[in-house]
C-alpha positions in Angstrom: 65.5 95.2 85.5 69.6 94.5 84.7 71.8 97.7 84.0 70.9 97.9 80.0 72.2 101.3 80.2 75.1 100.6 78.3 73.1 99.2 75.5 70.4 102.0 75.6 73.1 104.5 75.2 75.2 102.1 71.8 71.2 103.1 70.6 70.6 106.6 71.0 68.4 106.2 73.2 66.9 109.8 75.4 68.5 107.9 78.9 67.0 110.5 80.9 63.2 110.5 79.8 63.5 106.4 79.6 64.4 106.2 83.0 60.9 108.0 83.9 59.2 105.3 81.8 61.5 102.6 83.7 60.2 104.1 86.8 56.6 104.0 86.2 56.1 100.7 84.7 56.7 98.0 87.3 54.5 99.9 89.2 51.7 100.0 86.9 52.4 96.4 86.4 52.3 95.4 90.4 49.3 97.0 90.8 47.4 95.6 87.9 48.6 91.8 87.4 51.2 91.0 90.8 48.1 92.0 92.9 46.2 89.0 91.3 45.6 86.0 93.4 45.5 82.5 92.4 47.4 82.6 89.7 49.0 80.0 86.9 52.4 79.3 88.3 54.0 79.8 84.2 52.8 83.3 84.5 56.3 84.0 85.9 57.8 83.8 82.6 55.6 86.5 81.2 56.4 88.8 84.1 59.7 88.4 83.6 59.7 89.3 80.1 58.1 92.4 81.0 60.2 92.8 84.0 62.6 93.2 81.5 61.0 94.4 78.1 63.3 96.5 77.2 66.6 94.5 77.9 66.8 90.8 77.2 64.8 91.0 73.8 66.4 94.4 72.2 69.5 92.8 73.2 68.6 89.3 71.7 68.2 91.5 68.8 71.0 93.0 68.4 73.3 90.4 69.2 71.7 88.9 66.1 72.3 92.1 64.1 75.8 91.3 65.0 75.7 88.0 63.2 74.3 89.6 59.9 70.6 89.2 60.5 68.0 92.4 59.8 65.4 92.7 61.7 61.8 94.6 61.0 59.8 96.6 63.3 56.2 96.1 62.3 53.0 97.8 63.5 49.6 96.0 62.5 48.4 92.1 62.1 48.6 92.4 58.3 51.8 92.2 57.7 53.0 88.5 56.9 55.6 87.9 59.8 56.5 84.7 57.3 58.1 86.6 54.3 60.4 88.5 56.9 60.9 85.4 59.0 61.7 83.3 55.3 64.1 85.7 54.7 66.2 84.4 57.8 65.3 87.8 59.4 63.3 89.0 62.3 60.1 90.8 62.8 59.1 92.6 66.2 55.9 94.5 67.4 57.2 98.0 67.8 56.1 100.2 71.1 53.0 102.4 71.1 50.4 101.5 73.8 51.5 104.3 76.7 50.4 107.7 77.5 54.1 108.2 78.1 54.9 108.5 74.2 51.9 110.6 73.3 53.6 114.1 73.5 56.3 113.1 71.5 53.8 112.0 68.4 51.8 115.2 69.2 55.0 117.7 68.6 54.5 116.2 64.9 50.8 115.2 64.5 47.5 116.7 65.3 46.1 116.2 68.6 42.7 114.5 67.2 44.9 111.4 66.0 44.4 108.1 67.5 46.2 107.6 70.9 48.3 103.9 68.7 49.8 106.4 66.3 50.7 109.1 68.2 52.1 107.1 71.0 53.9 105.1 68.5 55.5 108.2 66.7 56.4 109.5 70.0 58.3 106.8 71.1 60.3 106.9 68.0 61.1 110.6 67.8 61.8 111.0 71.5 64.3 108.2 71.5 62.5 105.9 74.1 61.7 102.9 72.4 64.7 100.6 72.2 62.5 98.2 69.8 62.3 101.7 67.6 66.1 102.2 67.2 66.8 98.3 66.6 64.7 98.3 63.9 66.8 97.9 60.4 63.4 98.6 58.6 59.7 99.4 59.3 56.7 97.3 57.9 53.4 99.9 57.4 50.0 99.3 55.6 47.2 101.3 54.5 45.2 100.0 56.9 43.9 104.0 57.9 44.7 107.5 57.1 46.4 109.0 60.2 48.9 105.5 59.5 49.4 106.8 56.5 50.4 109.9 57.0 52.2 109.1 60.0 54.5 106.4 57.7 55.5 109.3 55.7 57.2 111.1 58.7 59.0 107.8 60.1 60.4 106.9 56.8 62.3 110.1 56.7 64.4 108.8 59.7 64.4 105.0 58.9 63.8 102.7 55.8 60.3 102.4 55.5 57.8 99.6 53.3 54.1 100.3 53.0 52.0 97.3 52.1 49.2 98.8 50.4 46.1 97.0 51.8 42.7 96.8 50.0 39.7 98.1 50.8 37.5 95.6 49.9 37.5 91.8 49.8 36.6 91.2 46.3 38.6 88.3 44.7 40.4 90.7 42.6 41.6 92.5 46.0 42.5 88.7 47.5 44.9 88.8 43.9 45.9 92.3 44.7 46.7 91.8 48.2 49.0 88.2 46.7 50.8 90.8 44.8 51.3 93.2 48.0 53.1 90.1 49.5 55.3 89.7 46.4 56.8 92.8 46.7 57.2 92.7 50.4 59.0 89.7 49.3 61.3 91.3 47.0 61.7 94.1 49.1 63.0 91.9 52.2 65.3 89.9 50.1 67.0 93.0 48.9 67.0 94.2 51.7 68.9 91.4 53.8 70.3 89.8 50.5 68.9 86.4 51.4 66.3 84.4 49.3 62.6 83.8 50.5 62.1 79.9 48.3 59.1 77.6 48.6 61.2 75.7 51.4 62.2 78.5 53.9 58.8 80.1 53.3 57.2 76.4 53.8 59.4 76.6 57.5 58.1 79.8 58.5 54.6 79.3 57.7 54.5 76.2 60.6 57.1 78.8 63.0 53.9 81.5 62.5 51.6 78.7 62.1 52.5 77.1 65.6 52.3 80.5 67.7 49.2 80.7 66.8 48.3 77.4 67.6 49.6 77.6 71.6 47.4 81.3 71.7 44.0 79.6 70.0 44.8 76.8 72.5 45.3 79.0 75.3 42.1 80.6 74.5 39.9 77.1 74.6 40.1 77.5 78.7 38.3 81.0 78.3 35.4 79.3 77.2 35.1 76.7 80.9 32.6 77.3 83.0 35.6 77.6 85.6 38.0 80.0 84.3 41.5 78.8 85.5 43.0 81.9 84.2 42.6 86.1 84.1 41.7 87.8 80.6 44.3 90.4 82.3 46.4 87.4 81.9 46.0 86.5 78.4 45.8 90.3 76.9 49.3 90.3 78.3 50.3 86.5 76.8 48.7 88.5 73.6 50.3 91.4 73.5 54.3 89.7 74.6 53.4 87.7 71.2 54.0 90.4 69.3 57.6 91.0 70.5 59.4 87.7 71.7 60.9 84.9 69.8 58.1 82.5 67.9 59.4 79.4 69.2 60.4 80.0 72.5 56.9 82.1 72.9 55.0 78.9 71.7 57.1 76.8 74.1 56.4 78.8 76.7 52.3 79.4 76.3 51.9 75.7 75.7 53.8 74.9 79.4 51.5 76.8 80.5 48.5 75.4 79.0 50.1 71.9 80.4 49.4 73.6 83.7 45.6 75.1 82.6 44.9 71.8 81.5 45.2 70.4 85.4 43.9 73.0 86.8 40.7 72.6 84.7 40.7 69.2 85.6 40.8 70.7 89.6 37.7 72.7 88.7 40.2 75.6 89.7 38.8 79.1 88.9 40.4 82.3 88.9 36.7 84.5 89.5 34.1 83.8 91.9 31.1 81.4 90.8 28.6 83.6 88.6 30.9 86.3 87.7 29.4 87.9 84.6 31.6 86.7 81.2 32.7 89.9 79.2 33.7 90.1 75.7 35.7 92.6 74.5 35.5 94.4 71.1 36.8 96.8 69.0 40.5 98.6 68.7 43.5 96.7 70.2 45.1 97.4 73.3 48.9 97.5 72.6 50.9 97.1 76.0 51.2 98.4 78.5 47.6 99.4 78.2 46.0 97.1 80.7 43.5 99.9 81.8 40.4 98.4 80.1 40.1 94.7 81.6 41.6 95.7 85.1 38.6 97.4 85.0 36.3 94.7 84.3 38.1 92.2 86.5 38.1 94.6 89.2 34.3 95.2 88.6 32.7 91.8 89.1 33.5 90.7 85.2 35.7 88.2 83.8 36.8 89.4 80.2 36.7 85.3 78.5 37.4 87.0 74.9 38.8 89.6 72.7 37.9 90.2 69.4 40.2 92.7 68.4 44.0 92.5 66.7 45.5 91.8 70.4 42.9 89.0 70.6 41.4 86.5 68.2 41.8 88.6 64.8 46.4 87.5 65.8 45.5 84.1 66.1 42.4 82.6 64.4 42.7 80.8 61.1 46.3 79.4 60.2 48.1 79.4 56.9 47.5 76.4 54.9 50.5 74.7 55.4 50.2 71.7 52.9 50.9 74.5 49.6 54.5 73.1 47.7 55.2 76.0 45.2 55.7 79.5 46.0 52.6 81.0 44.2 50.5 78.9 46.0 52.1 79.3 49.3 51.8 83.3 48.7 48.3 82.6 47.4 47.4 80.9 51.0 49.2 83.7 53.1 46.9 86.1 50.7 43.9 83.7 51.6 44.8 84.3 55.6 45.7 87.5 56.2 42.4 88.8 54.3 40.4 86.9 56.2 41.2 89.5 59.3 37.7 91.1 59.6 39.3 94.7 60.1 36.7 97.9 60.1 39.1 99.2 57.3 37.1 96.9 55.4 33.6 97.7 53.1 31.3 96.3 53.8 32.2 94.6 56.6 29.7 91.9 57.6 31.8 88.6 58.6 32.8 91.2 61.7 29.4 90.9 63.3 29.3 87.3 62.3 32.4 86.7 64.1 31.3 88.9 67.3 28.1 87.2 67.3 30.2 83.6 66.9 32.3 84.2 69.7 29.4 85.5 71.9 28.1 82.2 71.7 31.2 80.3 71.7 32.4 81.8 74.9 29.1 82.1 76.8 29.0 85.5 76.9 27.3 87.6 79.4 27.8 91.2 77.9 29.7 93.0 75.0 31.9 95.9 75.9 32.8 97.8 72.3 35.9 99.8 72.7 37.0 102.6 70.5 40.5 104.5 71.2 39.9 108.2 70.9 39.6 109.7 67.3 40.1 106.2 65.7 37.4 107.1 63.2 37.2 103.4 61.4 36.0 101.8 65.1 34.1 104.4 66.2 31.9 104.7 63.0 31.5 101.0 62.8 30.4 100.9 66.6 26.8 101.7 65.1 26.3 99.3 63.0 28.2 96.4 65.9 25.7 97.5 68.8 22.9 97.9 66.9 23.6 93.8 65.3 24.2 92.9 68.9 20.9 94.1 70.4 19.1 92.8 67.4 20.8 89.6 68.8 19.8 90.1 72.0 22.8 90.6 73.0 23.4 93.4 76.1 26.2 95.7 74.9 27.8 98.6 76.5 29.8 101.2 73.8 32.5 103.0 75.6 35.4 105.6 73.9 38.8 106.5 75.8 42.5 106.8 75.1 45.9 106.2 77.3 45.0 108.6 79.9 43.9 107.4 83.7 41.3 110.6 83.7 38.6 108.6 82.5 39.2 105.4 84.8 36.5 106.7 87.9 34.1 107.4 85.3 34.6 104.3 83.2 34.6 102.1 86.3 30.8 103.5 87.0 29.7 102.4 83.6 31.4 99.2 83.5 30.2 98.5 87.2 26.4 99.6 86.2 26.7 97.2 82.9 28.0 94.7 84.7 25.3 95.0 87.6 22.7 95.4 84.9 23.4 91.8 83.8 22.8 90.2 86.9 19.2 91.5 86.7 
């Protein structure tokens, strides 16, 4: 990584405990994705951009502070990265997928809170997170109670805007959730002091519209019989979505499905012939938390899917871009974003229908359903997932963990045994 000290320090930022973090990851990213052999030539643009993750982007972003643009750290797939980018303003994933920031949330939350939140407060409150200081304003929803909670204590050091997401999908909740967007809206134009119209709002809808596109394209190669590249690979395409610039990001994952596209046609595979097809389920896996599908990949599985918010619930279903007016354009963002089968949601049926879907859609060998510690949505619905799944016939292992490593020789047992299991 270049000498961003300089910056770090214009930010606040605890130089001293970062430089542990700066330490730590590259190696935990050599030994999980540089060790990998065969791989897509346009995967060097992803490494670089975690190579240096927290330099050239927090710097991109503030030199457009400098030129009067806000920019809005968000946490969850709910929030409609359209309104803010509308506004001519910025929205960026914020950190929270490391062990390394769980003390800090613990100093102000109770231990049995999900790993996400903790880690995400931590990095905050200890000063660690560059994306964290950047942010002009946060983005939160209602989407569980330790979020909730955990909004209150952020928005006592920086601006905060809680979307306040339904329950239910009921098409008075579709209306309600319309409204939400309104006031988001109103709250961003006041905010940067620029106007969200039908036309700017029309343009960001294709910007949002079109990363999508390049991920639900770069997904279609999961499902070849010949997988010409990791799920290692694409979790970390997934989760760099979240924090880089729309365009250039769809640029980039659309080179490198120019080059997937070849390689398919050079029956080029990435895992042996007859390696078992994993999908994955359950609570995302911000970054840097890799643990999971190295796992699997380093177990005799492929992982060909994810159907969690750093998988197909980011990219599947675009906004209806052919809407003119601005009610109807809000109306269609209303129509999209509650269409994300979350287990926040009651009942939640159209999640197993989707699970099931993709199953079959990607020719899958096995389910893995994975729950971070004390997320109580996930783990509660886990039930009712694996018991639909073996009604389908479907062989599913159900697995909990969190950010630590302690659980990695035990998980790799499991995984190894369900993998083994469906070669039988």
């Amino acid at each position: 990584m270049a000498d961003y000290r300089e910056m770090w320090k214009s930010l606040g930022m605890d130089l001293e405990t970062h430089d542990v973090l700066c330490d730590v990851l590259p190696v935990a990213f050599t030994d999980v994705y540089l060790s990998q052999e065969n791989r897509p030539e346009n995967m060097g643009y992803y490494d670089f951009v975690v190579s240096e993750i927290h330099g050239v982007r927090p710097a991109e972003l503030i030199e457009a502070q400098k030129n009067g643009k806000k920019v809005f750290g968000t946490f969850c797939i709910f929030v409609p990265d359209e309104i803010i980018f509308g506004a001519d303003a910025i929205a960026t994933g914020l950190c929270g997928g490391s062990q390394f920031w769980v003390p800090g949330g613990e100093k102000v939350l109770p231990t049995n809170t999900c790993p996400l939140i903790k880690a995400s407060v931590g990095a905050r409150l200890d000063r660690t997170c560059p994306f964290f200081r950047i942010a002009d304003m946060y983005i939160g929803e209602t989407t569980c109670d330790g979020k909730k909670k955990a909004w209150e204590i952020l928005g006592e050091d920086v601006p905060m805007h809680v979307m306040d997401l339904p329950q239910m999908k009921r098409r008075k909740d579709y209306k309600a959730w319309a409204e939400e967007i309104m006031t988001l809206k109103a709250t961003v134009e006041e905010f940067t002091g620029n106007k969200v119209d039908s036309e700017s709002l029309k343009s960001s809808i294709k910007l949002i519209n079109d990363k999508r596109r390049a991920l639900a394209r770069l997904s279609e190669f999961r499902k070849n019989k010949n997988i010409p590249i990791s799920g290692k690979d694409c979790l970390l395409i997934s989760q760099i979505a979240f924090y880089d610039d729309p365009t250039r990001f769809a640029q980039m994952t659309n080179a490198l499905c120019d080059e997937l596209d070849q390689r398919v046609k050079d029956n080029v595979s990435v895992f042996p012939a007859g390696t078992k097809r994993i999908l994955i389920a359950g609570t995302p896996l911000a970054i840097p938390n890799w643990k999971l599908h190295n796992i699997v990949e380093t177990s005799g599985g492929a992982v060909v899917c994810e159907e969690m918010c750093t998988g197909t619930r980011y990219f599947e279903n675009l906004v209806d871009e052919l809407k003119e007016t601005l009610e109807e354009q809000v109306d269609a963002l209303a129509e999209r974003y509650m269409g994300i089968n979350c287990a926040c949601f009651t009942p939640n049926n159209a999640r197993i229908d989707d699970i099931i879907r993709l199953c079959k859609e990607y020719d899958v060998d096995g389910v893995i359903d994975v729950n971070l510690k004390f997320c109580n949505l996930y783990d509660t619905e886990g039930f009712i997932v694996e018991r639909a799944l073996k009604d389908a016939g479907i062989p599913v292992l159900g697995i909990e963990t969190d950010y630590t490593d302690s659980d990695v020789q035990q998980l790799r047992t499991r995984i190894g045994a369900f993998i083994e299991m469906l070669g039988e």
